[in-house]
C-alpha positions as CSV (number, residue, x, y, z in Angstrom):
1,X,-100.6,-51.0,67.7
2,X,-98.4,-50.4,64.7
3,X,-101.7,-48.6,63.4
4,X,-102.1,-46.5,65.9
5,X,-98.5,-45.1,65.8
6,X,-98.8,-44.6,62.1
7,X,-101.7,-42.4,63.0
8,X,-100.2,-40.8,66.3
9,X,-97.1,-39.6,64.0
10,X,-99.7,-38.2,61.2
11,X,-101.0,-36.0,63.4
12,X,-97.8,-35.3,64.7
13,X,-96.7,-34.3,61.7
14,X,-99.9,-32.2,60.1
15,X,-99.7,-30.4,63.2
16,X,-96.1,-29.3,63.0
17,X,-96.9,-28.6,59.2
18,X,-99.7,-26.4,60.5
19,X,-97.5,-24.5,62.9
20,X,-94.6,-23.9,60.3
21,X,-96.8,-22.2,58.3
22,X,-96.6,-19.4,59.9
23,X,-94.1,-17.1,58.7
24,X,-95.7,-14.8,55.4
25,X,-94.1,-13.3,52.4
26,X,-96.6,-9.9,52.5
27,X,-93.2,-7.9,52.9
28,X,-92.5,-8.8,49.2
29,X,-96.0,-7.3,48.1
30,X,-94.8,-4.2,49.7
31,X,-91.3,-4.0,48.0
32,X,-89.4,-4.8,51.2
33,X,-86.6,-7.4,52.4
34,X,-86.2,-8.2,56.2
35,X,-88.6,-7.8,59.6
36,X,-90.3,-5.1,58.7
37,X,-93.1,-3.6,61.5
38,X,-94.2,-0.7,59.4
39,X,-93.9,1.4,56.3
40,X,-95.3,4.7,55.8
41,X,-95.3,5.8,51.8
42,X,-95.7,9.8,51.2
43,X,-96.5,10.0,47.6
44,X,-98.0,13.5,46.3
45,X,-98.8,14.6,49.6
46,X,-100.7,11.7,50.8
47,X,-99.2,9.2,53.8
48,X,-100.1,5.5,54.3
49,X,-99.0,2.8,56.7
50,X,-98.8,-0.3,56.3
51,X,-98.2,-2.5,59.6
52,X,-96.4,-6.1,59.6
53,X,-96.6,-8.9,62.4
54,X,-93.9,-10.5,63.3
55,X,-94.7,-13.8,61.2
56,X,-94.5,-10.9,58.6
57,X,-98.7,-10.5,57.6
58,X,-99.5,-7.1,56.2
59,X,-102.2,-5.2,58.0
60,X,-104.0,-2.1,56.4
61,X,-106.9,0.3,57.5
62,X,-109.5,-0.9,55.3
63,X,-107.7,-4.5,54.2
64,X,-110.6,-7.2,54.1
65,X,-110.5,-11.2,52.9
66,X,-107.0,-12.0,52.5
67,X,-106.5,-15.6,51.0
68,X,-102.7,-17.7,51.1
69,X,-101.7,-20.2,49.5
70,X,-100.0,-23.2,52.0
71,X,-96.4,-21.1,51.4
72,X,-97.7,-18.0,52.9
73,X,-98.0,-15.8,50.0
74,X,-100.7,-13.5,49.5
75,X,-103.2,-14.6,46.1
76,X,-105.5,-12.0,46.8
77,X,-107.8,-9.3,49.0
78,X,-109.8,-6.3,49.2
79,X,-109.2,-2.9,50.3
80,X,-112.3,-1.0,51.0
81,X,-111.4,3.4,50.8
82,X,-113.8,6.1,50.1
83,X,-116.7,4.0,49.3
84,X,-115.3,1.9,47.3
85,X,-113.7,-2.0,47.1
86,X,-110.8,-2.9,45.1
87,X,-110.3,-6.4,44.9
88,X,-106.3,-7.7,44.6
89,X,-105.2,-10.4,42.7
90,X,-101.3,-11.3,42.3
91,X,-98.9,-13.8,40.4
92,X,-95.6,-14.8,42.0
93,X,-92.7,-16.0,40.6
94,X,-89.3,-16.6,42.2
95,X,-90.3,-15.4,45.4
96,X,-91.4,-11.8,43.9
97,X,-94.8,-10.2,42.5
98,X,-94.6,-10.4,39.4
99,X,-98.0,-9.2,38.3
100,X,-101.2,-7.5,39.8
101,X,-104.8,-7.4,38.8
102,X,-107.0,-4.9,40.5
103,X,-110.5,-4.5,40.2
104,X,-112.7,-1.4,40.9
105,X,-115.8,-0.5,39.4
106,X,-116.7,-3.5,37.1
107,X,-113.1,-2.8,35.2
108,X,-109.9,-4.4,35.8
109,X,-106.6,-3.1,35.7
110,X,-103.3,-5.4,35.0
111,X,-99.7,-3.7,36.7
112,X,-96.6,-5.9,35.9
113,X,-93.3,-5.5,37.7
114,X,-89.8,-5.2,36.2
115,X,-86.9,-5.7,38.8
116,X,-83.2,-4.8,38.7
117,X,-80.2,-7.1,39.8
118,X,-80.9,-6.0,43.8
119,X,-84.5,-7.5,43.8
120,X,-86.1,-3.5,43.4
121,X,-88.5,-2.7,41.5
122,X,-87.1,-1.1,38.7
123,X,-90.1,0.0,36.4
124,X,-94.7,-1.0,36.3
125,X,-96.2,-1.6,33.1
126,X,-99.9,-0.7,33.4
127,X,-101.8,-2.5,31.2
128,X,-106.0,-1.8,30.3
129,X,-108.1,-1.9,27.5
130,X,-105.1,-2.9,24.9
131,X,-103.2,0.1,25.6
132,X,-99.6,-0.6,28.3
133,X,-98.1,2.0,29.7
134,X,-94.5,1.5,31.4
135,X,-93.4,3.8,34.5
136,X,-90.1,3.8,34.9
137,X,-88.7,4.0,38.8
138,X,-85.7,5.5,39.9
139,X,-84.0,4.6,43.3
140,X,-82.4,7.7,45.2
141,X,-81.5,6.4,48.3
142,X,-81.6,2.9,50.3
143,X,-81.9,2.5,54.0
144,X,-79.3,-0.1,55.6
145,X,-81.5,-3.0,54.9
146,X,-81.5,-2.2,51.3
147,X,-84.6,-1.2,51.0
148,X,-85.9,2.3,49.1
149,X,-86.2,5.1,51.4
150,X,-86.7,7.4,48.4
151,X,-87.5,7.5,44.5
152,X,-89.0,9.3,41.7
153,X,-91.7,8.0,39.6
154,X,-92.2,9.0,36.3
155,X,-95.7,8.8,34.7
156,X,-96.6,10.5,31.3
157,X,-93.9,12.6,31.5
158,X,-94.4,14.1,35.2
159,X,-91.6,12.7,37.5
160,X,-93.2,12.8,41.3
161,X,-90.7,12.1,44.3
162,X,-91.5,9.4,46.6
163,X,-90.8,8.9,50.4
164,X,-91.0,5.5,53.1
165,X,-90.1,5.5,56.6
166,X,-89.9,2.0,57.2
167,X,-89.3,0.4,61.6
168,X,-87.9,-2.8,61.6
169,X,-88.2,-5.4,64.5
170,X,-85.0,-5.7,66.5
């Protein structure tokens, strides 16, 4: 008897575990705080948009074999554009990335992340074949949430404006 509550209350238990585990940290991949539903970046003329579930999971055209770890924070997965697959890899720390590596081609690529005291993004250093590269980010403007509506990017000395319209669940 006293078995068979021990094991009734297991499962109890690994179940509930299983359904808290539902609630992802993708947001945080994608620079933003709060329920986000979707963000679309214009960068250089080009658009993309990301869209979030409720439990917060990212979802993008071409977004394949996306692997969590027991927290809910994305390790790694592929994006397949133009014919080609880049494969994702990212270390957390504190709740934030803190580096990517991508890989296209046969080469990989290595971005770290620099953030300022509000948790943005404040500069990438791009790192391959020994040589590092840092991009330095400057905010312009912040939605209500506090998250970058609009920035400039500055890479080898062209600065290139940046634009996200970002919907929120109520």
């Amino acid at each position: 008897m006293l078995r068979q509550s021990f094991l009734t209350l297991v499962l109890l238990f690994a179940t509930l575990a299983l359904q808290a585990q539902t609630q992802f940290h993708d947001n945080a991949v994608n620079e933003v705080k709060g329920k986000v539903k979707s963000i679309t970046t214009t960068a250089m003329g080009l658009s993309q948009t990301i869209t979030f579930t409720s439990e917060g999971k990212m979802q993008q055209e071409g977004m394949t074999a996306a692997v969590y770890d027991t927290d809910g924070y994305l390790q790694s997965y592929s994006i397949t554009a133009n014919g080609h697959t880049y494969d994702f890899k990212l270390s957390w720390e504190n709740g934030v990335v803190k580096s990517q590596d991508m890989t296209a081609m046969g080469q990989t690529f290595k971005t770290s992340y620099q953030y300022d005291d509000k948790g943005n993004v404040s500069s990438m250093t791009h790192h391959r074949m020994g040589v590092e590269m840092t991009v330095p980010i400057n905010i312009l403007e912040c939605d209500p949430h506090n998250n970058w509506i609009r920035r400039s990017v500055t890479f080898m000395g062209v600065t290139s404006p940046q634009t996200r319209t970002i919907e929120y669940y109520e």
